[in-house]
C-alpha positions in Angstrom: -43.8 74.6 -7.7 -44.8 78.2 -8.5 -48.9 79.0 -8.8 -50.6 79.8 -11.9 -49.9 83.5 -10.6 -46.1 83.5 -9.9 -45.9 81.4 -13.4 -47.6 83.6 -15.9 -46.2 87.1 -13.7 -42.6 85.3 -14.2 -43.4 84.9 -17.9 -44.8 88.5 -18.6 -41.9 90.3 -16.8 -39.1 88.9 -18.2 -37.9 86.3 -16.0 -38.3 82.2 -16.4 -41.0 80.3 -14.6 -40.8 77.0 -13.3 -43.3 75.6 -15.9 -44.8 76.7 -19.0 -48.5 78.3 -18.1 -52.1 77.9 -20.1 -54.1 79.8 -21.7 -57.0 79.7 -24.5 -60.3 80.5 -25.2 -62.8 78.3 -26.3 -65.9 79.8 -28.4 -69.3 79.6 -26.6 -70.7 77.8 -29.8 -67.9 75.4 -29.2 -68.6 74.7 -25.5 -72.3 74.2 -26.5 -71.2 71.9 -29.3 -69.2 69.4 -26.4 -72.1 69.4 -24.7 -73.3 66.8 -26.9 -69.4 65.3 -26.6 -69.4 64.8 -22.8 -68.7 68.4 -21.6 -70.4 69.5 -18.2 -73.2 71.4 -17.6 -73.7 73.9 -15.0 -76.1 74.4 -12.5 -78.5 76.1 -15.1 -77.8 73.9 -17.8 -75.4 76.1 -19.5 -71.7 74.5 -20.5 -69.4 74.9 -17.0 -66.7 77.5 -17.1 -64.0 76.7 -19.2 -61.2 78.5 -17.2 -62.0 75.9 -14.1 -62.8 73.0 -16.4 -59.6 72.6 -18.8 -57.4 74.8 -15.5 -56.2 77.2 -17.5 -54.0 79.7 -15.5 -54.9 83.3 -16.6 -59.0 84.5 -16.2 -60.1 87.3 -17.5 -61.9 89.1 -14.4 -63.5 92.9 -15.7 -62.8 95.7 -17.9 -65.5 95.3 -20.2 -67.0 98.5 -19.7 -69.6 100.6 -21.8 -67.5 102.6 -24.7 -70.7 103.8 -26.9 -71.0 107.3 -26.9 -74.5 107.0 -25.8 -74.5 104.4 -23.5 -76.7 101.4 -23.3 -78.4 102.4 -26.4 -79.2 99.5 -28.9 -82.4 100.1 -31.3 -83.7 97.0 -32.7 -84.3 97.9 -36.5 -84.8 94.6 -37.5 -85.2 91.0 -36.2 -86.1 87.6 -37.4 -85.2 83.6 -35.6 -81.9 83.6 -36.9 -80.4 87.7 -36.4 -81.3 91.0 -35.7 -80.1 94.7 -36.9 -79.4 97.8 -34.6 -78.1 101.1 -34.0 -75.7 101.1 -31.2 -75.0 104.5 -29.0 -72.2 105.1 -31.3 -74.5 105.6 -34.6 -73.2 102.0 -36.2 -76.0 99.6 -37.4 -75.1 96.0 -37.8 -76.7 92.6 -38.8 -75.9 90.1 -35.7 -76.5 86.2 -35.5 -79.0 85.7 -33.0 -78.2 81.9 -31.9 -74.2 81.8 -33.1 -71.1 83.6 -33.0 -69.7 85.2 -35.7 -68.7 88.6 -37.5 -71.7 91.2 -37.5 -72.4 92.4 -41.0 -71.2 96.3 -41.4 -74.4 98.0 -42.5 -74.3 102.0 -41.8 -72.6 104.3 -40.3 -74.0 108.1 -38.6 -70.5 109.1 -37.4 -69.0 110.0 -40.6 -68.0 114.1 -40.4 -66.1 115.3 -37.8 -68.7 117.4 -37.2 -71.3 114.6 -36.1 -68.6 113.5 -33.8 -68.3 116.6 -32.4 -71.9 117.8 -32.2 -73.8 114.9 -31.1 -71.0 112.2 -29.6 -67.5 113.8 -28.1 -69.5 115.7 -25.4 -70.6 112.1 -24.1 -67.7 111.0 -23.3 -65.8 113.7 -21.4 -66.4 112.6 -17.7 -66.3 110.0 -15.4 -70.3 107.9 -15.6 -69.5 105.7 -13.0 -72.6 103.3 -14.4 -70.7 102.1 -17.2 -68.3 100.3 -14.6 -69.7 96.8 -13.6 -67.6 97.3 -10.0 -69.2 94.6 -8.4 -69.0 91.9 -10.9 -65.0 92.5 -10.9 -64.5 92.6 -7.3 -66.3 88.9 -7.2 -64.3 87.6 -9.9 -60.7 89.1 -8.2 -61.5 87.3 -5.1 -62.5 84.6 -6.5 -59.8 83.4 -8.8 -57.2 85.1 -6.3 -58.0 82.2 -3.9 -57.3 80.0 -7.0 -54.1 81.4 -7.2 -54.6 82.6 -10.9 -53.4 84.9 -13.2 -56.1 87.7 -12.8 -56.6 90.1 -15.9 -58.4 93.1 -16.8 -59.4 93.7 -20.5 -61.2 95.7 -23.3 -60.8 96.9 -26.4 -58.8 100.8 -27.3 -58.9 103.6 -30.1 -58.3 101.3 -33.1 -61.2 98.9 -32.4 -63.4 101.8 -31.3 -63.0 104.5 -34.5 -63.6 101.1 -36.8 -66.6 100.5 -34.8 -68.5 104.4 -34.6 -67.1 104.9 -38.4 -67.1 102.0 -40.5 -64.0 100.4 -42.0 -64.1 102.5 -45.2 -64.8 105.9 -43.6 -62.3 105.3 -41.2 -59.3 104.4 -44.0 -60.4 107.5 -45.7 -60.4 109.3 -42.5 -57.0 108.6 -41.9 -56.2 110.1 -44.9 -58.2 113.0 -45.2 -58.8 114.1 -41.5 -56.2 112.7 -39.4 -56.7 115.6 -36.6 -60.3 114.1 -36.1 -58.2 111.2 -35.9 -56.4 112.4 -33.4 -58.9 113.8 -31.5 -60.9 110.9 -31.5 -58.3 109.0 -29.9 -57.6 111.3 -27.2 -60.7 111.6 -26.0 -61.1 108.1 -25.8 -57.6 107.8 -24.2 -58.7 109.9 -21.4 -61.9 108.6 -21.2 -60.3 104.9 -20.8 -58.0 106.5 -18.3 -60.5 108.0 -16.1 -62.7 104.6 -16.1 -59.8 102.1 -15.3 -58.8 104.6 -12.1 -62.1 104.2 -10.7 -62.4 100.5 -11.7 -58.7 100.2 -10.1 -60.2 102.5 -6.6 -62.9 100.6 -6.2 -62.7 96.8 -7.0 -59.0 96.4 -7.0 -55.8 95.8 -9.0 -55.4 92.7 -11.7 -52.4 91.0 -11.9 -52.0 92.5 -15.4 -54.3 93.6 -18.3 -55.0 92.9 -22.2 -55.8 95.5 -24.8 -57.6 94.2 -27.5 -57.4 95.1 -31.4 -57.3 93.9 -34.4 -54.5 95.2 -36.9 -54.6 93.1 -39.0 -55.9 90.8 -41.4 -54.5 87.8 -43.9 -50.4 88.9 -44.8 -51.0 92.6 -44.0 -52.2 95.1 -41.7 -55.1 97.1 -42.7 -52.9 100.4 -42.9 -49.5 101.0 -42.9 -47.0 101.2 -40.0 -46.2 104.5 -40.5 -50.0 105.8 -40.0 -50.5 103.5 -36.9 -47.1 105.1 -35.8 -48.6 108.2 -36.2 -52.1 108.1 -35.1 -52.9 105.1 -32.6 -49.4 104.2 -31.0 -48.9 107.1 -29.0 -52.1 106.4 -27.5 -51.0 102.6 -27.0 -47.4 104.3 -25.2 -50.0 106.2 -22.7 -51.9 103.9 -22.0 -48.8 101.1 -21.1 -47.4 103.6 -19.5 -50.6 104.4 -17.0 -51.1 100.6 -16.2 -47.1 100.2 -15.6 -47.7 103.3 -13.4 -49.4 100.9 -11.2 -46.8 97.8 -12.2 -49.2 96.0 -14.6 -48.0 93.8 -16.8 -49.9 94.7 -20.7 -50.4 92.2 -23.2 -51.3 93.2 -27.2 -53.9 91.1 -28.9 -54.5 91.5 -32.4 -55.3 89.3 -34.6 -54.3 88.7 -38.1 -50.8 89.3 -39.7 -48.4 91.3 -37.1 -44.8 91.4 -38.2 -44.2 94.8 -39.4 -46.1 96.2 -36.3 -44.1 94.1 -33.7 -41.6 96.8 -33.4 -44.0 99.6 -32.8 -45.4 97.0 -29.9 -42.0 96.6 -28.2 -41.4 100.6 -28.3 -45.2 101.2 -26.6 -43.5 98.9 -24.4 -46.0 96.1 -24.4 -44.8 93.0 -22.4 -46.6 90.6 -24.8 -48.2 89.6 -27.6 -51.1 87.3 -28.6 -52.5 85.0 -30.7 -49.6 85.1 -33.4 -52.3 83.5 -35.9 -50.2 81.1 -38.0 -52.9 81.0 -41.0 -52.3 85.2 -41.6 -48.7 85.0 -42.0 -47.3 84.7 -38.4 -44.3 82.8 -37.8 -43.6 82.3 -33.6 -40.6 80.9 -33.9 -39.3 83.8 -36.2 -40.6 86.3 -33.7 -39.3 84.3 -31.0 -35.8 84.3 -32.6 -35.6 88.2 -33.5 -38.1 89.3 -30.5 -37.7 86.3 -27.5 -35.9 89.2 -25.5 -38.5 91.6 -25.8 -41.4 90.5 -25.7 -43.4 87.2 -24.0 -45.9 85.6 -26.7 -49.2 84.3 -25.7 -50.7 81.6 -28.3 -49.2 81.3 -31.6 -50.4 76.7 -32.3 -51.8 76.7 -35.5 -55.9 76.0 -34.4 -56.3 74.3 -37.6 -54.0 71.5 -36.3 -56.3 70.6 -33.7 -59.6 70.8 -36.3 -57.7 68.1 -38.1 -59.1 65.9 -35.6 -55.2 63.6 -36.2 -54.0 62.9 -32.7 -50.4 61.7 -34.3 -50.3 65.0 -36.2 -51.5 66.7 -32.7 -49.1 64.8 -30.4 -45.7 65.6 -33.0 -47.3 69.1 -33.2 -47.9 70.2 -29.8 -44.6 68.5 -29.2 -42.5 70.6 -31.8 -44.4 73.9 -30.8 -43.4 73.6 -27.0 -40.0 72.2 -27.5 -39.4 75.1 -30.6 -40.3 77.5 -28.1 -37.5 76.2 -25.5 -35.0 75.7 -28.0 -35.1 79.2 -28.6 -35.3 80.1 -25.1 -38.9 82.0 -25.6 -41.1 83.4 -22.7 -44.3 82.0 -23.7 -48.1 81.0 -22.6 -49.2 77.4 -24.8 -52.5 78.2 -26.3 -53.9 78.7 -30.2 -53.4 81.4 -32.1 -56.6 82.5 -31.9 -59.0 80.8 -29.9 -60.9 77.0 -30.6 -64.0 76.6 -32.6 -66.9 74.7 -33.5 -64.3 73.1 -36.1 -62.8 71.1 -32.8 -64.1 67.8 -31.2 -63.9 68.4 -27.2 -61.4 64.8 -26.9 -58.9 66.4 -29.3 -58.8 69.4 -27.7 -58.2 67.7 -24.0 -55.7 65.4 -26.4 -53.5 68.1 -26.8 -53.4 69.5 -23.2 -53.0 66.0 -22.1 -49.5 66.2 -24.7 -48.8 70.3 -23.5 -49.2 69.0 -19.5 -46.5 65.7 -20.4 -44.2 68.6 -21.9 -44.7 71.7 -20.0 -42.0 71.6 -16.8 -38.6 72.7 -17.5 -36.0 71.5 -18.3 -37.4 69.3 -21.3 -33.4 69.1 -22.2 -33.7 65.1 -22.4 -36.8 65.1 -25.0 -34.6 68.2 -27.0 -31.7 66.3 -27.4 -33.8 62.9 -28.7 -35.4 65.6 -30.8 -31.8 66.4 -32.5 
């Protein structure tokens, strides 16, 4: 049988793999949660790793590095037990849970001319600052999982998620609007500056087996602008950057969460390889995108998460069951995880509960269980 490696690589590049590969990603708040539900510890008391624990068969290994402006600036402005407000290096203050995940509270923004941008940020960020790479951290973490014979991935965030982050949501929309050259500029600058960091991540720790870029489109039934602007000012920056990491023959998935249909074919022409989470409770439908995208595009995600909140293993088991055996019917290239990733909302047994039913389903052919299905 292939590895967790040849699987997932199979998947991403358009051919069909022997078995249908994992992936998901617990919240920390969860995994601290089923610590009280039988989950184990590690060596420092902390919940184990959840890759190695549940086996799923992509790990994230790197790519987080330092995009702030000014880097490893955060002024504390404010702090109490429960949360705590700073200024990052890009200007941004925000109101942060201390002791759980969650959203952090937009509160102000410095970056909001094009002129601040360009007198007191842009010049940051022009040249390689080979301290914002953590080199050593990914190097480890390829080696490691390599002699698991995993997936390996790279991943950070891009343009869309940075300008939302250094100007606010509302100065941003306007932005688009008013000032789409700053726009522009923005995002090539940052385009270059990712460029320049992933070649010297690549140099000196080594190539993934593919990478994720990370940003959020969207939001309940809609995207937070229209196609026609992302078209215009963030894809061609997505096209560039595929394009780089397919220059050395990296498979790219696209996360974004919230609704994604009128955006999918602006993914396929950036040529993207796949998409994740697909997150049914927005307005996704898989196994519409499946149908009109399956030859296109691999999806990674995409079970409704609330399913498994319900804490209903018959609804799970006929669930999980439908989801992988949908997926098959119409011949999809697809990773079985949620569609977006499992919360405190989720008892640890019903979560292992539905694995247990994905593991029972997940070689192929399941032709026998499809035609009992029918």
């Amino acid at each position: 049988m292939q590895s967790s490696r040849d699987a997932v690589d199979c998947i991403l590049r358009g051919k069909r793999a022997d078995f249908v590969p994992l992936y998901d990603n617990p919240w920390c708040d969860a995994m601290e949660k089923w610590l009280g539900e039988g989950y184990p510890k590690d060596k420092d008391g902390k919940p184990c790793d959840s890759n190695d624990f549940f086996g799923f068969d992509l790990v994230g290994c790197g790519g987080w590095f330092s995009w702030h402006p000014k880097k490893n600036i955060e002024e504390i402005l404010e702090e109490n037990e429960e949360w705590k407000i700073t200024r990052s290096g890009s200007g941004a203050v925000m109101k942060k849970w201390k002791t759980r995940s969650g959203t952090p509270e937009h509160i102000d923004f410095h970056m909001t001319t094009r002129k601040i941008w360009e007198d007191e940020y842009r010049h940051c960020l022009l040249d390689l600052d080979k301290d914002r790479v953590d080199v050593k951290s990914a190097k480890e973490n390829l080696k490691m999982r390599r002699s698991q014979k995993k997936f390996t991935f790279f991943g950070n965030q891009f343009v869309w998620e940075t300008i939302r982050h250094s100007l606010g949501d509302e100065n941003m929309l306007v932005t688009l609007i008013e000032d789409p050259e700053w726009v522009k500029d923005f995002n090539r600058v940052y385009t270059d500056f990712w460029i320049t960091h992933y070649k010297y991540l690549f140099q000196e720790a080594g190539l993934p087996d593919g990478v994720w870029i990370y940003e959020d489109l969207g939001y309940r039934d809609k995207l937070f602008c229209s196609p026609m602007l992302l078209q215009e000012l963030f894809f061609p920056y997505y096209t560039e950057m595929v394009k780089f990491f397919h220059s050395y023959d990296l498979p790219v998935v696209f996360h974004s969460c919230g609704y994604q249909s009128p955006m999918i074919p602006l993914v396929i022409e950036a040529g993207f390889d796949a998409l994740n989470p697909m997150e049914v409770k927005a307005g996704n439908n898989i196994f519409e995108y499946a149908e009109k995208y399956g030859d296109k595009l691999a999806f990674v995600g995409g079970f409704d998460a609330r399913i498994l909140e319900s804490g209903d293993k018959a609804l799970i088991k006929k669930s999980v069951t439908d989801f992988i055996c949908g997926m098959e019917e119409r011949n999809a290239r697809f990773i079985f995880g949620s569609d977006h990733s499992i919360s405190t909302c989720v008892r640890l047994e019903d979560f292992r509960y539905a694995l247990n039913i994905y593991r029972d389903l997940k070689h192929y052919p399941n032709s026998g269980l499809l035609i009992r299905r029918k």
